[in-house]
C-alpha positions in Angstrom: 93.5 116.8 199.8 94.3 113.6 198.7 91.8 111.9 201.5 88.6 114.1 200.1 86.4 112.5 198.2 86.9 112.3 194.7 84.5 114.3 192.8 83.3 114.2 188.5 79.6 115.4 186.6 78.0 115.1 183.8 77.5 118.7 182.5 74.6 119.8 179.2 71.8 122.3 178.8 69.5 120.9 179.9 70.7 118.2 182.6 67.9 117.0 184.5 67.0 114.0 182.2 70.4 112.3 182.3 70.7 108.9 183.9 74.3 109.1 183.7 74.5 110.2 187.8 72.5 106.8 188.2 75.0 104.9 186.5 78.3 106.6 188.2 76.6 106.5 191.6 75.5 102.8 191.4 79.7 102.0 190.4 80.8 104.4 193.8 78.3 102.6 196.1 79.2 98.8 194.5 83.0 99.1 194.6 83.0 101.3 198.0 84.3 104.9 196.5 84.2 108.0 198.7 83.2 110.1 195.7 80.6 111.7 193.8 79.1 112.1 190.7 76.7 115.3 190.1 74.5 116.9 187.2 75.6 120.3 186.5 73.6 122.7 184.4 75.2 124.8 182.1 73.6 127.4 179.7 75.5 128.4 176.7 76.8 131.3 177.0 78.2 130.0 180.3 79.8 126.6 179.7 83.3 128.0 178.9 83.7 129.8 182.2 81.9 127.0 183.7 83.8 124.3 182.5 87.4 126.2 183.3 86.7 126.4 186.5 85.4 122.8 187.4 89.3 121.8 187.6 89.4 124.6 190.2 86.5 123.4 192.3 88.1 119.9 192.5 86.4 118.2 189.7 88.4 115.2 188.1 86.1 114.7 185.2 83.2 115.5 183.5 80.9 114.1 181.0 79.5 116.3 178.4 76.2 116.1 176.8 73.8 118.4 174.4 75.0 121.0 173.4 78.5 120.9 174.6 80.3 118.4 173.1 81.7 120.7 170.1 82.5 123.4 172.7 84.4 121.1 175.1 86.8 119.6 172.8 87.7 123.3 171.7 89.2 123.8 175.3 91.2 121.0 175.9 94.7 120.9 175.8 95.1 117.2 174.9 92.8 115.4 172.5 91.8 111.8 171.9 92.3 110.5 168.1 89.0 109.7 168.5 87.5 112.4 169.6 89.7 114.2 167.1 87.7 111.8 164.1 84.2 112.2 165.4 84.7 116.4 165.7 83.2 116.2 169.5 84.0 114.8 173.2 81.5 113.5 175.6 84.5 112.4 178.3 86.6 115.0 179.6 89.8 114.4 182.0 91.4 117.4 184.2 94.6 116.0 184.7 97.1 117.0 187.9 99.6 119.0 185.6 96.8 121.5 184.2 96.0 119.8 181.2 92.2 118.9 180.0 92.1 115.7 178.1 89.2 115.3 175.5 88.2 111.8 174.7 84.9 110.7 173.1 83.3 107.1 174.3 80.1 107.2 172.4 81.5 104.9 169.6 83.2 102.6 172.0 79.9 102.4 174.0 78.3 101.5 170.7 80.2 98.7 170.1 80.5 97.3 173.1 76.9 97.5 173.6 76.0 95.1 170.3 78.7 92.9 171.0 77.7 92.2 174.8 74.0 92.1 173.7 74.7 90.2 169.8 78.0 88.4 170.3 77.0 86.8 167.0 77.0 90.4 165.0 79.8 91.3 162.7 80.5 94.3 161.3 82.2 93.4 158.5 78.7 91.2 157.4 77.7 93.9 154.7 77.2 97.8 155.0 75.3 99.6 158.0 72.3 101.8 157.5 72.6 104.6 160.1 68.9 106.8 160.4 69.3 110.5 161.4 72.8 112.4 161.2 72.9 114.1 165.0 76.0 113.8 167.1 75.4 110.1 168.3 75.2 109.8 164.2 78.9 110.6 163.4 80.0 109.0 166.9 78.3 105.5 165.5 79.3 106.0 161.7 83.1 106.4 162.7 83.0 103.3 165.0 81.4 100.9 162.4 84.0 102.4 159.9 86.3 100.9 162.1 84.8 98.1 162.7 85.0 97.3 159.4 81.7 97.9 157.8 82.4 97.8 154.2 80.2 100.4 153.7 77.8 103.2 155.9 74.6 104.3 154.4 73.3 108.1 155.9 69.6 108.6 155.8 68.5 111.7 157.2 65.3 114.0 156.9 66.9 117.1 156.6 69.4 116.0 153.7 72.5 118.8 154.1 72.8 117.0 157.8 73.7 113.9 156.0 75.9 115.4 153.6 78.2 117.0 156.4 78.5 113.7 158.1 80.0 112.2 155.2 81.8 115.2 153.7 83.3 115.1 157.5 84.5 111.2 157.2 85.2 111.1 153.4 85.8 107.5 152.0 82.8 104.5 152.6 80.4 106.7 153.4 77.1 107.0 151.2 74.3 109.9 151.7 70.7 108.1 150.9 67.7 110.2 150.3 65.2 109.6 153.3 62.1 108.0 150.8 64.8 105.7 149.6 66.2 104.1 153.0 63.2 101.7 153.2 64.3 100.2 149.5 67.5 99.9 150.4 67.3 98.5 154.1 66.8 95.2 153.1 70.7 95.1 151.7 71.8 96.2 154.8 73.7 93.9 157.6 73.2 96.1 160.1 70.4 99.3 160.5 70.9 101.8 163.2 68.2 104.2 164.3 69.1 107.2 165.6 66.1 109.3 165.4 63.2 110.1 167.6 61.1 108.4 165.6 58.8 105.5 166.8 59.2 107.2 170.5 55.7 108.4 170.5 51.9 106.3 170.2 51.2 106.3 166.5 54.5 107.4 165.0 55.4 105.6 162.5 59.1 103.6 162.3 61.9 104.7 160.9 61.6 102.5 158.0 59.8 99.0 157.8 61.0 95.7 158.6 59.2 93.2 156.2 62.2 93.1 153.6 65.4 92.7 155.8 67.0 89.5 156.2 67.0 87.1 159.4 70.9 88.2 159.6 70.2 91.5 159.7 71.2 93.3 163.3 68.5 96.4 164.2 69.6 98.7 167.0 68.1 101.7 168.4 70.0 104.7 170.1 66.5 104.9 172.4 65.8 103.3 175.4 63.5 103.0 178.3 61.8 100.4 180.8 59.9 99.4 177.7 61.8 98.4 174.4 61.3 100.9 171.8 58.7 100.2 168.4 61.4 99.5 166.3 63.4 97.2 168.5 60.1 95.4 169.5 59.1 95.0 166.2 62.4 93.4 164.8 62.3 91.1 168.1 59.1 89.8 166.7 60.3 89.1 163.0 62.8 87.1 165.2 65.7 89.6 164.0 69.0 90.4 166.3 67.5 93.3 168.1 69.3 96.1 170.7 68.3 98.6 172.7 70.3 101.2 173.0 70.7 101.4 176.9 73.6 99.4 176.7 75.1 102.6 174.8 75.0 104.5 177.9 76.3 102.6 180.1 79.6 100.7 178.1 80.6 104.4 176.9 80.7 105.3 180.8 83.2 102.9 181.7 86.4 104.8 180.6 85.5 107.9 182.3 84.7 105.7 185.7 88.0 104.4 185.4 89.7 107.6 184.3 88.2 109.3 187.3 87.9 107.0 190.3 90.4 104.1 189.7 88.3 101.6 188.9 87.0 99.8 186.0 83.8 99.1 186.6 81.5 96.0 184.9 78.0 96.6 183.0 75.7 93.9 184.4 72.1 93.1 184.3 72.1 94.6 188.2 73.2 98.0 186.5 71.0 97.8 183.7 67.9 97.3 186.5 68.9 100.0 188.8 69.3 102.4 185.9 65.8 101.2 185.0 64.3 101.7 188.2 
């Protein structure tokens, strides 16, 4: 067995959107791999039965994406301290003795994303504004916790979302009333949207971008050929300004390693092919 190729997915309900196969295949075909890297659909109702038996099937890894990320690091045997913190796993390693390791990426891909694209940005500048409290919310509020943002600031539209991401990390972190986060942005060093918002013609933006600072660093979770309203509009007011592809493809790095030996490097060549 140990000449077949090696084998890893990204697994969510639904699948078909995800880039991540893009990402994983363009690091096999670069660096010469006999492996692949597949979407798999699970519903559900059927991702614990599913997921036990990928180990079986010869799967050395998978992702996990919407809705699963709760659900997969209830399985494993073996969890990160991170994905312990953030309450879910996105990187999932079936190891040779039987054991499933739960890890979770997202906040690492965060990071590594504004420092690659803002090498000038610094946490530790003032506190972070984080927009919307999904899963990529606690992820991203736990990394610039660590960073060493003095403070996070939670602004969500459905307020008891807010209130469980910061009941859930305790200390430094500050729930915000959605009509209030455009006040308060201009005291923020760093403003992350994580919402849907500004995705469609007409929407409007998260919150405005006449009162921040010229230090201020605005990021989006979003991305696409096209840069996002939000990110657009700061890059005009001559603000520090990322997209959030960069997201995707740092916090894909450990599982590549993890899975096919290699650690693989995020250049502009990915970024285009990803793109394409």
């Amino acid at each position: 067995m140990t000449d077949e190729p090696r084998l890893a997915a990204v697994t969510g309900w639904p699948i078909a959107h995800s880039r991540s196969p893009l990402v994983h295949g363009h690091w096999l075909r670069r660096y010469g791999i006999r492996g692949h890297y597949i979407p798999v659909a699970l519903a559900p109702e059927a991702f614990a039965e599913g997921f036990s038996a990928m180990p079986k099937l010869g799967f050395r890894g998978t992702n996990v994406t919407i809705p699963h990320k709760e659900m997969a690091l209830a399985l494993a045997t073996d969890v990160s301290d991170e994905a312990r913190a953030i309450g879910a796993a996105n990187t999932i390693t079936f190891r040779e003795d039987g054991s499933i390791h739960a890890d979770n990426t997202d906040g690492y891909g965060f990071l590594a994303n504004l420092r690659d694209a803002a090498p000038a940005w610094d946490a530790a500048a003032g506190p972070a504004l984080v927009l919307g409290a999904g899963g990529a919310s606690r992820a991203i509020v736990h990394a610039l916790r660590g960073a060493g943002a003095p403070e996070v600031w939670i602004a969500n539209r459905t307020a008891a979302r807010a209130e469980a991401v910061a009941d859930h990390f305790g200390e430094g972190i500050r729930v915000l009333d959605w009509e209030r986060a455009e006040a308060v942005a201009g005291d923020a060093a760093t403003i992350v949207n994580t919402t849907s918002l500004g995705m469609k013609p007409g929407e409007p933006m998260p919150v405005a971008l006449d009162r921040l600072s010229s230090g201020v660093l605005v990021t989006d979770v979003v991305y696409g050929a096209e840069p996002t309203a939000f990110v657009a509009a700061a890059r005009a007011r001559g603000l520090m300004a990322v997209d959030g592809l960069g997201m995707l493809l740092h916090q894909a790095v450990p599982g590549f390693e993890r899975w096919f030996g290699v650690r693989p490097e995020v250049d502009a060549e990915l970024r285009a092919a990803v793109l394409a």
